[in-house]
MDAnalysis code that builds the backbone (N, CA, C; Angstrom):
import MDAnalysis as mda
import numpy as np

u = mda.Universe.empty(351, n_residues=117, atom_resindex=np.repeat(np.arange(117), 3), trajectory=True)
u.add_TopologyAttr("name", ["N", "CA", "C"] * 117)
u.add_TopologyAttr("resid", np.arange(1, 118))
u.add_TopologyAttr("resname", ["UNK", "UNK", "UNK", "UNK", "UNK", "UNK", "UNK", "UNK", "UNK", "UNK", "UNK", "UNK", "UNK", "UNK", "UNK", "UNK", "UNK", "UNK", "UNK", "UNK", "UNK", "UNK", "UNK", "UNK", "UNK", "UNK", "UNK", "UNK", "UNK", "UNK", "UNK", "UNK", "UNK", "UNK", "UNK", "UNK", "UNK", "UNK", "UNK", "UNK", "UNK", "UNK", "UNK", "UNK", "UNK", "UNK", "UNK", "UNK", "UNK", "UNK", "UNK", "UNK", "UNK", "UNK", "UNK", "UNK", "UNK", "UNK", "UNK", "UNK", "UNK", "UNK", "UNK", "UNK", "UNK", "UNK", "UNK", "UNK", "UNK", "UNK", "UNK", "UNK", "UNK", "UNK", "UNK", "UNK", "UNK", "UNK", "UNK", "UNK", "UNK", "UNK", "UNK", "UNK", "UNK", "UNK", "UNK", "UNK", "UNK", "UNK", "UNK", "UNK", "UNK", "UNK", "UNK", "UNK", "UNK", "UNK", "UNK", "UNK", "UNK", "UNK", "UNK", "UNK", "UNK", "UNK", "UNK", "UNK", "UNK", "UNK", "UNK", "UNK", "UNK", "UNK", "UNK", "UNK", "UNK"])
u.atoms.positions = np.array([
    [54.021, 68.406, 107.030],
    [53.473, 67.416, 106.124],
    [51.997, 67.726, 105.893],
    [51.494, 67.470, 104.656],
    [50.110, 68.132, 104.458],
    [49.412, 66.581, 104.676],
    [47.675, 67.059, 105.238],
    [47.271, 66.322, 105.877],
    [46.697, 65.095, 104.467],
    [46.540, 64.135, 105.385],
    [45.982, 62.870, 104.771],
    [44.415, 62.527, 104.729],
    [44.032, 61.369, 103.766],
    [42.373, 61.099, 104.159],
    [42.845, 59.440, 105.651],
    [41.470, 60.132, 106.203],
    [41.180, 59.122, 107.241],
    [40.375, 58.328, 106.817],
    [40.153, 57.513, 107.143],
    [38.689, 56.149, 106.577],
    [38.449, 55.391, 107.793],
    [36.979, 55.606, 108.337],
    [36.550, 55.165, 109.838],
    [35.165, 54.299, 109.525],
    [35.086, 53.342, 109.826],
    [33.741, 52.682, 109.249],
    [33.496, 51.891, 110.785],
    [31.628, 51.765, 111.017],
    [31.141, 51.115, 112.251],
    [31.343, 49.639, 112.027],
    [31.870, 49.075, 112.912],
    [31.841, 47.580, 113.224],
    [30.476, 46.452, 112.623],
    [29.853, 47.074, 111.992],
    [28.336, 46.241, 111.296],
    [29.151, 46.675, 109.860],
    [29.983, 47.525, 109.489],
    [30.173, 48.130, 108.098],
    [30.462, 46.684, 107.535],
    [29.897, 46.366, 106.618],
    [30.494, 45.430, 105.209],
    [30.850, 45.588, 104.202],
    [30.313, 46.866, 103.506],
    [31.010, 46.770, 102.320],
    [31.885, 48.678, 102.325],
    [32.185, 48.580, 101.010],
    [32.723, 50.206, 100.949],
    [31.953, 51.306, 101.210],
    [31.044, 51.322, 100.906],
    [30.004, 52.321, 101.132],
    [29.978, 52.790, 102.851],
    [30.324, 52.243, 103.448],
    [30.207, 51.893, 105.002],
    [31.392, 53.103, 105.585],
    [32.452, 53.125, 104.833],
    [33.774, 53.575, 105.402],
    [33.120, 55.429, 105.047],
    [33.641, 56.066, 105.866],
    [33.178, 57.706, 105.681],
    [34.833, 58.401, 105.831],
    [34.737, 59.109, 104.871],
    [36.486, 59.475, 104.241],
    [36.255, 61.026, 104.967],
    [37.417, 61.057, 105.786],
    [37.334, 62.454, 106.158],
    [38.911, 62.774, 105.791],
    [38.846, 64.167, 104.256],
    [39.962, 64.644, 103.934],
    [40.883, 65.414, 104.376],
    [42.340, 65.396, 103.950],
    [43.178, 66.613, 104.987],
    [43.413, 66.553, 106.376],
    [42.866, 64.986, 106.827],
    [43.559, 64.674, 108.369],
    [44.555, 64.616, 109.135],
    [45.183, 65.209, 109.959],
    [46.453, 64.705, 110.769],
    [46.668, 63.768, 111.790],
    [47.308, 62.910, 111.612],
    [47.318, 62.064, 112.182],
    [48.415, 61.683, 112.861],
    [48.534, 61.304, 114.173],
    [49.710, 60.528, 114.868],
    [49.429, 59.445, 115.541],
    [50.723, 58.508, 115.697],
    [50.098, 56.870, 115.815],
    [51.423, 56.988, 117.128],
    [51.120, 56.410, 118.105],
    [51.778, 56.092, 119.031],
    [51.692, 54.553, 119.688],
    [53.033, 54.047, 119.443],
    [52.901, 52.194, 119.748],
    [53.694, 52.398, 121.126],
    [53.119, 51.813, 122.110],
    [53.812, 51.213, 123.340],
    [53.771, 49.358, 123.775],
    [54.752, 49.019, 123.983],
    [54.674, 47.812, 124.987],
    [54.207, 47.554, 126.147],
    [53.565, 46.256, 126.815],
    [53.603, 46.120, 128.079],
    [54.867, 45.364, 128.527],
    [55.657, 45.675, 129.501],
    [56.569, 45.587, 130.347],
    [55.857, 44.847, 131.581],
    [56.938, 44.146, 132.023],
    [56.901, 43.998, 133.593],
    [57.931, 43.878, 134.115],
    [58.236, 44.616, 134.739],
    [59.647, 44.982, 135.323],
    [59.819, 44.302, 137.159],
    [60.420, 43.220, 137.131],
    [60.369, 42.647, 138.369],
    [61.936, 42.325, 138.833],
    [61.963, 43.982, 140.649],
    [62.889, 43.605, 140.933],
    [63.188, 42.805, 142.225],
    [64.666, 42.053, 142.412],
    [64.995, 41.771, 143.451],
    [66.161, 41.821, 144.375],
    [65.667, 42.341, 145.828],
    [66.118, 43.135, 146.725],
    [67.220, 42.305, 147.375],
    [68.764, 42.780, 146.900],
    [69.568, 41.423, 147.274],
    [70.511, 41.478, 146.479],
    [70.059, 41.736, 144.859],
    [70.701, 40.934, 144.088],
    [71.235, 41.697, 142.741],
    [71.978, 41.636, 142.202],
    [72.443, 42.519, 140.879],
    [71.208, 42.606, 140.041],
    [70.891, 43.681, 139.751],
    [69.740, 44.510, 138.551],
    [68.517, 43.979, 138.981],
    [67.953, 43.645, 138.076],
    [66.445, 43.508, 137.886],
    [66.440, 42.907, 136.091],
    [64.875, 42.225, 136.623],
    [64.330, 41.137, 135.602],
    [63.966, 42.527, 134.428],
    [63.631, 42.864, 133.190],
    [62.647, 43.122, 132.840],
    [62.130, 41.884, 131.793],
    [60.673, 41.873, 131.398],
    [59.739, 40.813, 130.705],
    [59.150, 41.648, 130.070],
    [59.581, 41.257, 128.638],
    [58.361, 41.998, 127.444],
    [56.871, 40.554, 127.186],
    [56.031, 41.519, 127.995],
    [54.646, 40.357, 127.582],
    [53.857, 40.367, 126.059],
    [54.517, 40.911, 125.280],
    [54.380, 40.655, 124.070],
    [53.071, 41.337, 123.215],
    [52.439, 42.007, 124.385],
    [51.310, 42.947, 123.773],
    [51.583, 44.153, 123.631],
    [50.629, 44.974, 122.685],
    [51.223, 46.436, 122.612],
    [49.705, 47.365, 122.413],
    [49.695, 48.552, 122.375],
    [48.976, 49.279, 121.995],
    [49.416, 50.518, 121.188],
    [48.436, 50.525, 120.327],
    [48.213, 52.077, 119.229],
    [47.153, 52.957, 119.657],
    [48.084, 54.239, 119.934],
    [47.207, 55.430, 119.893],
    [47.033, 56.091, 119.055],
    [45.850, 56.256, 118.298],
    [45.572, 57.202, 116.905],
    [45.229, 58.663, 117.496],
    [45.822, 59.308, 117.032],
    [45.349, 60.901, 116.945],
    [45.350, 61.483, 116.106],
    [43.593, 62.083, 115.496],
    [43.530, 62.297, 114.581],
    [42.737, 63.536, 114.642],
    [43.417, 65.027, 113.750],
    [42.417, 66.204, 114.142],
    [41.853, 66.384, 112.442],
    [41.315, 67.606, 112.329],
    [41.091, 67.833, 111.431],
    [39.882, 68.694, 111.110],
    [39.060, 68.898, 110.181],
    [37.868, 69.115, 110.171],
    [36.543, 68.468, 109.280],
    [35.297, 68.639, 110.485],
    [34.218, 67.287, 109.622],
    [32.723, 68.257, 110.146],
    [32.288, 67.858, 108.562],
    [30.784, 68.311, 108.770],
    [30.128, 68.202, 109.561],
    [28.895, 68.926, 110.224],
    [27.551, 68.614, 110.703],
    [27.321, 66.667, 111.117],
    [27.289, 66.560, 109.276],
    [26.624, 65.751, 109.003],
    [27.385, 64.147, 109.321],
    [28.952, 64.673, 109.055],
    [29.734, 63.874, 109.065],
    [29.894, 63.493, 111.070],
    [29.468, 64.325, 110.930],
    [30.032, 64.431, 112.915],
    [28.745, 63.416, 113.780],
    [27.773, 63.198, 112.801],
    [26.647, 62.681, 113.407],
    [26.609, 61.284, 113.364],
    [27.873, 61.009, 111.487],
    [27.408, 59.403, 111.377],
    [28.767, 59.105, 112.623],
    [29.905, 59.701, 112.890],
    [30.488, 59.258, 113.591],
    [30.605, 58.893, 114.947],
    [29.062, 60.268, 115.862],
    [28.508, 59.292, 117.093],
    [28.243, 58.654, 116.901],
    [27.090, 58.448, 116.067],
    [26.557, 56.919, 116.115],
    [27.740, 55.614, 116.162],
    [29.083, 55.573, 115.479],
    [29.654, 55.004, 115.734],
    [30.582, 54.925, 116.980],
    [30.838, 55.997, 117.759],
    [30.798, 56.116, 118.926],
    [30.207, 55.199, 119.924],
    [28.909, 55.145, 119.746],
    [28.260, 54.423, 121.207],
    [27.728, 53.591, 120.545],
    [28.205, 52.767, 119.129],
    [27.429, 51.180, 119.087],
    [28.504, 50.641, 118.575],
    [29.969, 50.172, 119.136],
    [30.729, 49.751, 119.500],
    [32.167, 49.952, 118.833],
    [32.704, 48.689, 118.479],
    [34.143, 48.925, 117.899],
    [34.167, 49.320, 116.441],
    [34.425, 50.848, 116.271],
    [34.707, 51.072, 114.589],
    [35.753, 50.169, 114.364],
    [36.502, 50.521, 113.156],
    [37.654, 50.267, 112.185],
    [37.957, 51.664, 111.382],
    [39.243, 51.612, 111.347],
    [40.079, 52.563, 110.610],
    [41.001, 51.854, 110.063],
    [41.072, 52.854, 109.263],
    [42.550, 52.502, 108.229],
    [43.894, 52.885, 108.043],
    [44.770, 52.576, 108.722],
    [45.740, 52.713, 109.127],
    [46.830, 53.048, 108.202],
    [46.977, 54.500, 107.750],
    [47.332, 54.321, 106.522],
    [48.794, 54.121, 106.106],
    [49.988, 54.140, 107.560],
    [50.999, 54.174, 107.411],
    [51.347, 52.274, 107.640],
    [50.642, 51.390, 107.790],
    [50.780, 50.529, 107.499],
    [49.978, 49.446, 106.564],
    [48.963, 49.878, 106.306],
    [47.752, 49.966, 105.202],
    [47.186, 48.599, 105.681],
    [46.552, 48.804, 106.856],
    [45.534, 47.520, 107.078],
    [44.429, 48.171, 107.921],
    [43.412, 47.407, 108.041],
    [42.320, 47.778, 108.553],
    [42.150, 47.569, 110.038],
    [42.163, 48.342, 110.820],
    [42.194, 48.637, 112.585],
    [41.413, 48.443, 113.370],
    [41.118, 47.276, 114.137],
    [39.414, 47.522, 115.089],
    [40.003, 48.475, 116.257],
    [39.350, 49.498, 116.348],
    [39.925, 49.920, 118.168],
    [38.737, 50.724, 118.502],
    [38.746, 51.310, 119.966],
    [37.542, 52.132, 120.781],
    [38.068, 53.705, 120.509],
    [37.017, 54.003, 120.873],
    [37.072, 55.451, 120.913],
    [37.598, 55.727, 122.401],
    [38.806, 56.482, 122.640],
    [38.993, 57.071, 124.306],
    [38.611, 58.532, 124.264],
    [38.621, 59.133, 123.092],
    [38.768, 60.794, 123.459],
    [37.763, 61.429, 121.865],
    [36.624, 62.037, 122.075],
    [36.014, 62.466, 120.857],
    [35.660, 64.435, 121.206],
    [36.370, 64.993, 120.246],
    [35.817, 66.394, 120.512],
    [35.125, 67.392, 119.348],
    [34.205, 67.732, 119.216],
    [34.215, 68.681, 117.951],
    [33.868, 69.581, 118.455],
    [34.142, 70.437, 117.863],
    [33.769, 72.230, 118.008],
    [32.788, 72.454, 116.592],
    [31.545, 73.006, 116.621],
    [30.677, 73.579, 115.387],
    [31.385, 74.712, 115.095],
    [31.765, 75.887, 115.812],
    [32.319, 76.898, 115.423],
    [33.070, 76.941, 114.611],
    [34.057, 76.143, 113.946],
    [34.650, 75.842, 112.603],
    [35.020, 74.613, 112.383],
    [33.807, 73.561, 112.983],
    [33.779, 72.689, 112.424],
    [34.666, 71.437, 112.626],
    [35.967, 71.681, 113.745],
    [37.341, 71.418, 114.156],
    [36.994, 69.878, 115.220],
    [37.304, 68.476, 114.448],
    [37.870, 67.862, 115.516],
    [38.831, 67.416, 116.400],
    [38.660, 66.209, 117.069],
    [40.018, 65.604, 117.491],
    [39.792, 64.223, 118.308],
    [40.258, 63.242, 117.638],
    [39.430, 61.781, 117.701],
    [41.090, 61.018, 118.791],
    [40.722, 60.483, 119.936],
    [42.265, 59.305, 119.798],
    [41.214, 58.300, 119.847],
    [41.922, 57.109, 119.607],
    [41.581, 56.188, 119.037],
    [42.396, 55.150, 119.397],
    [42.138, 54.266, 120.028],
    [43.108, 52.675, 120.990],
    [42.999, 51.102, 119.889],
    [43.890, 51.034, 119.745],
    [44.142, 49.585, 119.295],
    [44.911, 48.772, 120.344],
    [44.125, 47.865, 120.957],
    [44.742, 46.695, 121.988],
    [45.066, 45.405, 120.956],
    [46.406, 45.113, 121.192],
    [46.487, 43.649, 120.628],
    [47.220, 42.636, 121.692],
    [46.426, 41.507, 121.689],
    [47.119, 41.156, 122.793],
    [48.484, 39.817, 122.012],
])
């Protein structure tokens, strides 16, 4: 599948101008549940309990300028960006867990956590 645009804007962003489009991205979204699995010793099976929260893992590679790589520390260490989620088309608050770039051609690779409780 050929890659997509990403759209990542800092948590102060208000208007459009704010969001920084990085083209030709790949992206994978991974949803898990929390479980609690409670067994007892005695007795046929075990409980499981869906607690009703989940999380999204964004993984997103690709490649981003100099320049582009700079506004995105800054969003890095002054708190929760937003992305745009494009396979369900809404706007995402989550943290950064994993940020890498390489200058040598320019190559990143962002994951990216959405907690909902």
């Amino acid at each position: 599948m050929a890659g997509m645009d990403f759209f990542i804007r800092p948590a102060t962003g208000t208007s459009s101008s704010d969001w920084v489009r990085i083209p030709n991205a790949d992206m994978k979204v991974r949803m898990t549940r929390r479980l609690t699995r409670t067994v007892i010793r005695g007795q046929e099976g075990d409980d499981l309990h869906d607690e009703g929260s989940e999380s999204t893992l964004y993984t997103v590679r690709g490649e981003l300028s100099l320049d582009e790589y700079k506004r995105i520390v800054a969003m890095f260490r002054t708190g929760q960006p937003y992305i745009h989620d494009p396979f369900e088309e809404r706007d995402v608050k989550v943290i950064f867990a994993v940020m890498e770039y390489d200058s040598s051609n320019e190559s990143f690779h962002f994951e990216l956590l959405e907690d909902v409780i």
